[in-house]
N, C-alpha and C positions, 0 to 999 in steps of 0.2 A: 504494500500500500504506500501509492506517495502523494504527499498532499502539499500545495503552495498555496498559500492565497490570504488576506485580508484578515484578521481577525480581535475580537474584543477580550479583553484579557478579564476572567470573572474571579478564579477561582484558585490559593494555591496551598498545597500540601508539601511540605518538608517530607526529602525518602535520602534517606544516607546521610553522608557526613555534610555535601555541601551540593547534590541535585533538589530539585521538587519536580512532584508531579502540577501541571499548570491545566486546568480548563478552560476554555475560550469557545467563543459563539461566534460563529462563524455564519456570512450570509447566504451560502450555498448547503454548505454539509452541516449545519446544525450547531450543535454543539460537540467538539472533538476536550481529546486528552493526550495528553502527552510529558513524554519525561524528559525535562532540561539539565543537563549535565551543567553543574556552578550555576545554577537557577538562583543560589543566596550567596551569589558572591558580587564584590562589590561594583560590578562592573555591570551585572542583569539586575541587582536590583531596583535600579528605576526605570527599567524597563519593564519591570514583570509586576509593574502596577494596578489594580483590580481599575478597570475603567479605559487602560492606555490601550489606541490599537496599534494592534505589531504586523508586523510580515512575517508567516507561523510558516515552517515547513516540518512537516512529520512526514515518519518513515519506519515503515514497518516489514518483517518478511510475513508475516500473518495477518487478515484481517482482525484474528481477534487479539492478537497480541498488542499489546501498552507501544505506542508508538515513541522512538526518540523524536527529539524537536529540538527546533531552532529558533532563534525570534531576532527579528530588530526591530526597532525600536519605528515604529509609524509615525504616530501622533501621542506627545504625554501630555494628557490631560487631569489626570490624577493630583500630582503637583499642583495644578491651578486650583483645586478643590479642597480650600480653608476651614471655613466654617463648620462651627458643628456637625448641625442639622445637615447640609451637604456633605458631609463623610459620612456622618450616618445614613441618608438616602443610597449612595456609591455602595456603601457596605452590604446593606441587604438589596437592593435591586441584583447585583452581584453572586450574593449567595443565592438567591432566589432561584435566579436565572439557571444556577449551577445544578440546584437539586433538584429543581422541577422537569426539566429536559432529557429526553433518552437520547445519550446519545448517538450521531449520525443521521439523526431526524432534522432534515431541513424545516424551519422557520423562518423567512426572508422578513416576514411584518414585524417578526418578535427580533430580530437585528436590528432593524430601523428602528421602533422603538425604543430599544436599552440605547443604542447610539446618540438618539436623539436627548434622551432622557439627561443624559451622561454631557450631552454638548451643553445641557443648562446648566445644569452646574457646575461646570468649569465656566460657567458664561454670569454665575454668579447669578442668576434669576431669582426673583424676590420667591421665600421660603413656600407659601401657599398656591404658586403658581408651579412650584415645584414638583409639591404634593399633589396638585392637580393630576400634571403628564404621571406620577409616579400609578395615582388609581387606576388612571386607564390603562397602564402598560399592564397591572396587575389584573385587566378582567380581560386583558387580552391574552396574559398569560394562562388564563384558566380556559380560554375560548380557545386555543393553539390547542391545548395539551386533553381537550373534549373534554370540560365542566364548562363549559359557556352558559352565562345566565340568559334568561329569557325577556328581555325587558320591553318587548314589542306590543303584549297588551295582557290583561288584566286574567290570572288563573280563575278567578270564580265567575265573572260575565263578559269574557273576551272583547269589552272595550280596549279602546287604544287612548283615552279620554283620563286627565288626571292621572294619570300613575305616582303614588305614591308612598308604596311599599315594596318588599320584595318578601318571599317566605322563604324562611330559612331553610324547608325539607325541599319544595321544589325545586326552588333560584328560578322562579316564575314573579315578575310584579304583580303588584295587587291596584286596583284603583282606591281611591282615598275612601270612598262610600263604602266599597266592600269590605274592606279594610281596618276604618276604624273602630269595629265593635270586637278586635282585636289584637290592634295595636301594640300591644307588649307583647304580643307575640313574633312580632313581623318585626322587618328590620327594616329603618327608613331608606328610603328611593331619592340620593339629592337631583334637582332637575336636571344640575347640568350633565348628570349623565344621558340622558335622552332626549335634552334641549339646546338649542344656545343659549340659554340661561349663565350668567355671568358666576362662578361660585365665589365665596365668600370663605374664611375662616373655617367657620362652623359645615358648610356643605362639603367643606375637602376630609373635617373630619368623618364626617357623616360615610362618606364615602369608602374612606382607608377604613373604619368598623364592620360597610358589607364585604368588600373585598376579604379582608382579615379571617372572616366567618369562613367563607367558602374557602379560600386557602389552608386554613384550619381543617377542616371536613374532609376536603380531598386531595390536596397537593400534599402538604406540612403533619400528614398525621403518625401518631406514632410514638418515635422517638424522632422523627424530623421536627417534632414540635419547636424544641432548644431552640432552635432559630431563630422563632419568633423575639428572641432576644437585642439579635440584630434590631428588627423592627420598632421593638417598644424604644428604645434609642430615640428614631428617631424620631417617633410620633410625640413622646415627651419633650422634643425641640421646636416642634412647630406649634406657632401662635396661635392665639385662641380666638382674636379676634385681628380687623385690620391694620389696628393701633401697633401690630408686634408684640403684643402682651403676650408672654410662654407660657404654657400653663406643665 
């Protein structure tokens, strides 16, 4: 097996004195793996940044065998990525990416997404707009990997009118009428996931709670829970309202 090409550095593991094994998402062949000889030595490691993309070559005698690799250095963007809340966004979008994906399974939208995702925050983008692109990469992440939620019209009267809800055994919306004589039960629907609706503070949280739910249930469960570690990170760095108030 030999492979060139383009790649998002997500993910890395220490193996021996001074290789790792490195995962990267790649916009053709998915997500690959491979083992970098001096991957923690002083000269790869700012290149082998969770966020920076490289120019990956693997090379294998077996398709199922652990590929060696190679990497230079593409574009560092990781460095540009200061702040908290932006290293912690970097950290889990990253790990996320790593555990949810089989690899060699192409995902062209979920490259462009992390890509994208990853270009804001080296771009410094105000935190809540951050958290915005980060929701949708994550319901796209479940719609790649087949948990896609349903949010096109209403599980109990198949309106498309007011959606307001989502049910947490479905990941069908619910409308606001059907809806509210259950409410604690259901998990809120913010608009702009289904509108141009402008979100706000409060609707980006809204958002990372559904997402959270169904990545909990079907992606993350387990012992892949721990991860959610990463996450809570950064969700306790993002503001509460538009004022920048943390909560």
């Amino acid at each position: 097996m030999q492979l060139k090409t383009s790649a998002i550095v997500c993910t890395l593991l220490g193996h021996g004195e001074h290789g790792v094994i490195g995962r990267f998402l790649t916009a053709e062949d998915g997500l690959v793996a491979g083992y970098i000889r001096g991957g923690r030595g002083r000269r790869l490691r700012p290149v082998l940044q969770p966020g920076n993309i490289v120019a990956l070559t693997l090379a294998a005698r077996l398709d199922n065998q652990l590929a060696s690799a190679t990497v230079e250095l593409g574009e560092a963007r990781a460095a540009l990525i200061t702040g908290s809340f932006g290293l912690a966004t970097l950290e889990w979008a990253t790990i996320l990416t790593a555990a949810a994906l089989t690899e060699g399974a192409p995902h062209p939208a979920l490259h462009a997404g992390l890509d994208a995702l990853v270009a804001m925050l080296a771009a410094e983008a105000p935190p809540v707009q951050t958290a915005e692109a980060l929701a949708r990469y994550e319901l796209l992440l479940l719609a790649e990997t087949g948990f896609g939620l349903d949010l096109a019209s209403c599980a109990a009267t198949g309106t498309t009118q007011d959606l307001a809800f989502v049910s947490p055994r479905s990941s069908q919306a619910v409308s606001r009428t059907a809806g509210l004589p259950w409410a604690a039960r259901l998990l809120p629907l913010p608009a702009f996931l289904i509108t141009d609706h402008r979100p706000d503070a409060s609707d980006v949280h809204a958002a990372l709670v559904l997402t959270r739910h169904f990545l909990a249930r079907d992606i993350l469960a387990g012992s892949a829970a721990r991860l959610f570690a990463a996450r809570d990170r950064l969700t306790a760095r993002l503001p509460v309202d538009e004022s920048g108030t943390s909560g």
